[in-house]
N, C-alpha and C positions, 0 to 999 in steps of 0.2 A: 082670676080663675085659670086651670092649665088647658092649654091648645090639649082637645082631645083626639088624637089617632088612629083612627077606625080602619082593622083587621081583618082578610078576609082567608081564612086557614083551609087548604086542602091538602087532606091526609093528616089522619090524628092516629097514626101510630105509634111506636115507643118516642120520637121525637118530637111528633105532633103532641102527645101527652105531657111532656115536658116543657114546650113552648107553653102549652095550657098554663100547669101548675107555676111557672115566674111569673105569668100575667093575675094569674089568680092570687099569688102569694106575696110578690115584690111589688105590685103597682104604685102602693103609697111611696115605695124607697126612692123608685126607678122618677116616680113624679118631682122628687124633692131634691133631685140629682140634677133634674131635666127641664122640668116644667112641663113635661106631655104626659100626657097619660090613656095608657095604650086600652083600645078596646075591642077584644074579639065580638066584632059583627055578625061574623058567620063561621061554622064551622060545618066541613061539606068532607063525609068518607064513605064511600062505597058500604060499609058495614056501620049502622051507626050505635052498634053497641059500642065502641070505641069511646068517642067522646063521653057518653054517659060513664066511662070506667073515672075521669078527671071530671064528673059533676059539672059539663056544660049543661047550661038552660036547655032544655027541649025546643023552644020557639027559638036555637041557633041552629040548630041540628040538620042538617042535608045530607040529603046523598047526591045534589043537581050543583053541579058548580057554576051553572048560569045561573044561580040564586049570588055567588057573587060579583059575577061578570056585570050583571043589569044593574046592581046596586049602587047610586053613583055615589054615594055617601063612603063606600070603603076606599078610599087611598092606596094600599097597598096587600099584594096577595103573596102570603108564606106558601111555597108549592112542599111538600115534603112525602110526596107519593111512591117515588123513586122509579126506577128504570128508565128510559130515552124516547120513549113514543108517546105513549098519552100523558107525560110530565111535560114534553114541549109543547104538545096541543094546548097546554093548559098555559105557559109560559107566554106563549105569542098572545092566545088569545089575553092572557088579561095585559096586554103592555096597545093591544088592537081597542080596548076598551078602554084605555089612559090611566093603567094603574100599575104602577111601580112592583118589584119582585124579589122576593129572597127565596131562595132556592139553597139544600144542602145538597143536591143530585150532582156529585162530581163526574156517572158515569154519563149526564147528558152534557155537561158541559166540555168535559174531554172531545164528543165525539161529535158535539153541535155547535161549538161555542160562537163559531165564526158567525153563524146562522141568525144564534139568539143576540149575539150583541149588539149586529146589524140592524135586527127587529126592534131592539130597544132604541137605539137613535132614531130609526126612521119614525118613529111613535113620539119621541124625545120622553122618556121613560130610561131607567137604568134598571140595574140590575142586581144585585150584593150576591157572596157567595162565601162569607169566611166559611162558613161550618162545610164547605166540601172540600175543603181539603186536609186540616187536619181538628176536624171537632171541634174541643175547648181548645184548638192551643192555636192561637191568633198568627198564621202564617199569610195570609193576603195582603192583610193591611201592611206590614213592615215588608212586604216586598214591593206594594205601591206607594208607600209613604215613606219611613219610619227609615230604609235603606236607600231610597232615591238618590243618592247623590253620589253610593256606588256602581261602578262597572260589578254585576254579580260573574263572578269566574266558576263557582260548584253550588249542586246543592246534594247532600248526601242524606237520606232519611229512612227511618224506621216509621212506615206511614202505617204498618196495618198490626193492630194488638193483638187479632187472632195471630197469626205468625209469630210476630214478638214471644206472644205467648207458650206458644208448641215448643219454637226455639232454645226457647227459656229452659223449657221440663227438660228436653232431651240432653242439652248441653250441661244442665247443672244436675240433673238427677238420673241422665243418662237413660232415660227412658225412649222408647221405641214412636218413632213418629204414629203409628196408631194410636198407642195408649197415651201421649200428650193433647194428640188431637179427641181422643173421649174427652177427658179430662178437660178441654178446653171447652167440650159442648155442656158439659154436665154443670159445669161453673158459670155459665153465660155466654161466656166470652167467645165463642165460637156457635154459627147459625146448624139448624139441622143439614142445612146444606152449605157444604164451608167452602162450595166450590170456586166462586167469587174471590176471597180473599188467598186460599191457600195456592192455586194458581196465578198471583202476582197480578190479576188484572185491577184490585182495586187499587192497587198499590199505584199503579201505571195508569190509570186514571186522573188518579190524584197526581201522581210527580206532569203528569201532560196543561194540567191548569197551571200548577206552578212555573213550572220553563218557560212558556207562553211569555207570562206576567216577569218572569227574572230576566228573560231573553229578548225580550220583548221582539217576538216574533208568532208568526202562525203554526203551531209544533199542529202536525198529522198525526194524530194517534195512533195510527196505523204503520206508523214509522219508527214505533219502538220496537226494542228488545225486552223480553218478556218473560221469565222463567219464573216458576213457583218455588214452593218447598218440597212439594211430595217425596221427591225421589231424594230425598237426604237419609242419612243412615246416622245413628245415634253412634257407630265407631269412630267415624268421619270427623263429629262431632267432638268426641273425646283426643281423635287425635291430634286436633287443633288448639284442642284445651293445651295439649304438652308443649305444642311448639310455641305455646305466649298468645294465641288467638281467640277468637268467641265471633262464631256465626250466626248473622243476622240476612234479614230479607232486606233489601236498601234499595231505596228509588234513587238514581243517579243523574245528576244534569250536569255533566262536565262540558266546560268551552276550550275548545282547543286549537292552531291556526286552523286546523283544516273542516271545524265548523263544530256543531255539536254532536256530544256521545250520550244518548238516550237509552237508558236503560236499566230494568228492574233484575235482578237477580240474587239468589244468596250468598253470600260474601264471608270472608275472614278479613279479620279487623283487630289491631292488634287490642289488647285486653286493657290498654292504658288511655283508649280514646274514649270518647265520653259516651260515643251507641255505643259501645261494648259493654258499657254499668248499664244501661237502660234496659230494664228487665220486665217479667211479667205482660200486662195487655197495657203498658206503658209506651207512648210514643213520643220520637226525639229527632229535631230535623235539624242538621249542620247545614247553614249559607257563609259562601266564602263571599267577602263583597274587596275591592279591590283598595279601600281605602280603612273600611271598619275591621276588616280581619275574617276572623271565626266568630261567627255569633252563632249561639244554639239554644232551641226552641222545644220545651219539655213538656210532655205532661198527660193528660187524658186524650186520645185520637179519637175516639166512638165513645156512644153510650147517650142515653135519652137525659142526662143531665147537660156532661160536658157539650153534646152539641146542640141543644137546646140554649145554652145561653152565648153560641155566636150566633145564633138565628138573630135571637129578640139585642143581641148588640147590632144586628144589621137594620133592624127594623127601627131602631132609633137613629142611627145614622141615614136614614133616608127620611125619618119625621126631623129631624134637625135642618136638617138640608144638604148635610156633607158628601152623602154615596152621589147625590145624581151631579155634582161640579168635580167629582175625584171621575165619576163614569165621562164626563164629556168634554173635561180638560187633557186628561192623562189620555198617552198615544200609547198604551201596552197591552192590550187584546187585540183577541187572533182576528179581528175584522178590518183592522186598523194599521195592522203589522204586514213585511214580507214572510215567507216562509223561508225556517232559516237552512242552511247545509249541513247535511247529517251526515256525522261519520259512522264508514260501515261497520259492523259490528265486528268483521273477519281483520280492520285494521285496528280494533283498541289494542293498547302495551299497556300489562299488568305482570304483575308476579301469579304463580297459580300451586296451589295444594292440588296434588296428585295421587291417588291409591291404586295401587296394581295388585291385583290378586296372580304369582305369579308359579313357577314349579319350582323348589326347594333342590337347587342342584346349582353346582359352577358353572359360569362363563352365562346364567341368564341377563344379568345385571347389564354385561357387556356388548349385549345385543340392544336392549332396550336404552343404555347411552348413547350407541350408535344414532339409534334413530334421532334422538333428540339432538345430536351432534349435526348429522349430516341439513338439518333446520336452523342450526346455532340458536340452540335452546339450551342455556345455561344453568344446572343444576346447581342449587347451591345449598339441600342439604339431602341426606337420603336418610329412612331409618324402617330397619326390617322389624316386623310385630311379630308376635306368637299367632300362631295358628287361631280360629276365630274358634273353631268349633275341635274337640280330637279328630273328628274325623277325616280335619283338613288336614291332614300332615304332612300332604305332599305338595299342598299350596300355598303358601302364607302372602298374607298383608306387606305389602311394601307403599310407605308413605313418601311423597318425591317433593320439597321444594323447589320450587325456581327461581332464575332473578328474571326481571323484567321480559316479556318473551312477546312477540305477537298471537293474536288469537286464532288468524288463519291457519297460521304455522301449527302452534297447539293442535287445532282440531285434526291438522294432517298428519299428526307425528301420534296422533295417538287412534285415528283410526288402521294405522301402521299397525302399530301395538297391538291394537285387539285382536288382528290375526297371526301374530305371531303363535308361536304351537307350546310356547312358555308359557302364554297368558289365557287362566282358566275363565276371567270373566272379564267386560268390556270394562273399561278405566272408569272413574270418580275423579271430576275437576272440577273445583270450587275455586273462583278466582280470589285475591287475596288483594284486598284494598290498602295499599298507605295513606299515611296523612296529609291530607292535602295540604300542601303550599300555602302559605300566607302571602299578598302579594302588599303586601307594607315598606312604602319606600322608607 
């Protein structure tokens, strides 16, 4: 007969529903895979229309999550509630009750992890978390297993498909960040409040588990750098397209000698690297590892399917036995780790896309060189646009590439700029990512 595995579910939301329906739907597969066979015990949501929407039994149904705390017949608790306060309440208490945990809540693990990991040994209890960082597309496990045997030097990712998303419309059909982002709510793919992902925090969430586990150090969330999309402009966007580029939102974990550079922002990439085809609410994470290369990770990031089935792959690798000797062998959580050196954001060297709205007359150009001169900020291409609007006729579009420059420098040369009495509106700089280095002897 198969070892049966008793489940104790809080929060049956759009992923809670989906964990439901593989349990409901694959148990025979997952048994003849396995030999376990998984059984929701309990299912506990504040609202319990919910559950009844995926036809759980009524005699599973809660809204008291101490229905599955006291139960000592459940083995392990799927927390899927989301937010950082009463998801860790719920996280201590069941590892305080001896019962193991899967969690997809990247924004508590970002900003608890040290906490919760802690709590889990001292219980001797673990933890699993694929589905928090990128959904279906299995990015924990080959950063504690699968790449082990790499020094990880980058990771460059398209972590969030809302963004992806917007980015997508704007760049390829040139539509206005408003009307990509309806379009993204009216389709799914963006929440009624898209504030979360379009401000870069889920994004930085997610790239703060990952560094952690690639760096194997304690990264402070609170030490990244952080920017969204909002303020991007669909010209911006086009005139990137001209120069060979395509802008994405990228979670970044570069190792450099002088420690690491943490950070989310929107970016130019040239159009021949492989985030740059990755299109739609599609998500794609580059790891440089020091002996395997480039390896890259595609596919679904969100969605009550794609992250519904790294839950219930977690849930078996802790009925197997593998999550809790991978959680208590392996030294790469923030509990277990130093805190690494972070470099500051005013010293990263990058190339940088530049737009100046400027006045339409000689000898401006030669001011605004200066500046960038007397910084040794090297221009390396420049190209003047048509007027945006008639009315502009005495302003036009000037797009500026660079070569390599620092960021301090940038910020200083161009808040120069803004006051000069040529320039009608403050500058647009999107920094401009190359490819990173293979580090293959």
């Amino acid at each position: 007969m198969a070892e049966v595995f008793k489940i104790g579910l809080i929060g049956c939301g759009t992923v809670g529903q989906g964990v439901v329906r593989i349990i409901q739907d694959d148990a025979d597969e997952i048994e003849k895979k396995t030999g376990i066979r998984l059984e929701l015990a309990r299912v506990v949501d504040k609202d319990l229309s919910q559950p009844a929407k995926v036809n759980v039994p009524k005699n599973l149904i809660s809204s008291d999550a101490d229905d599955i705390f006291n139960d000592d017949n459940i083995s392990a608790v799927i927390e899927l509630v989301g937010g950082s306060t009463a998801a860790k309440d719920f996280v201590l208490k069941a590892f305080a009750t001896g019962k193991d945990v899967v969690t997809a809540n990247k924004a508590m693990l970002a900003k608890h992890g040290k906490e919760i990991y802690a709590a889990a040994r001292s219980n001797k209890r673990c933890i699993a978390f694929e589905a928090s960082c990128g959904g279906g597309i299995p990015l924990v496990l080959p950063l504690r297993t699968g790449l082990i045997a790499n020094r990880i030097n980058a990771i460059y990712g398209i972590l969030n498909g809302t963004c992806n998303y917007i980015l997508t419309e704007m760049g390829q059909k040139n539509k206005s960040y408003a009307e990509a982002l309806a379009e993204a709510q009216h389709a799914g793919y963006a929440e009624p409040d898209p504030t979360l992902d379009v401000n870069g925090c889920d994004t930085a969430h997610k790239l703060a588990i990952m560094a952690s586990i690639a760096f194997c150090c304690n990264v402070d969330f609170d030490k990244l750098h952080v920017e969204g999309i909002e303020q991007l402009d669909a010209q911006d966007l086009a005139a990137g397209r001209e120069l060979g580029y395509v802008c994405k939102l990228l979670g970044i974990a570069h190792r450099t000698d002088g420690g690491l550079s943490l950070r989310v922002h929107p970016a130019f990439i040239h159009h021949n690297h492989p985030l740059a085809t990755t299109g739609g609410s599609f998500n794609a994470v580059s790891i440089y590892g020091n002996w395997v290369g480039h390896t890259l990770y595609y596919g679904r990031g969100a969605g009550s399917k794609p992250t519904a089935s790294a839950v219930v792959a977690d849930i078996l690798d802790i009925a197997i036995g593998n999550a809790w000797r991978t959680f208590e062998k392996l030294h790469m959580l923030n509990d277990v780790t130093p805190p690494p050196q972070y470099v500051p954001m005013n010293e990263l060297r990058t190339r940088f896309y530049l737009r100046l709205t400027v006045v339409d007359r000689p000898g401006v150009m030669a001011k605004i060189t200066k500046v960038f001169g007397d910084r040794q900020i090297s221009l390396r291409a420049v190209t003047q646009h048509e007027p945006v609007t008639e009315s502009d006729t005495d302003a036009v579009p000037v797009v500026v590439l660079t070569h390599e420059a620092q960021e301090g420098k940038m910020r200083a040369a161009l808040e120069e700029i803004a006051n000069l009495d040529v320039v009608h509106e403050p500058p647009v700089m999107i920094r401009v990512i190359e490819e990173h280095e293979e580090y293959i002897p």
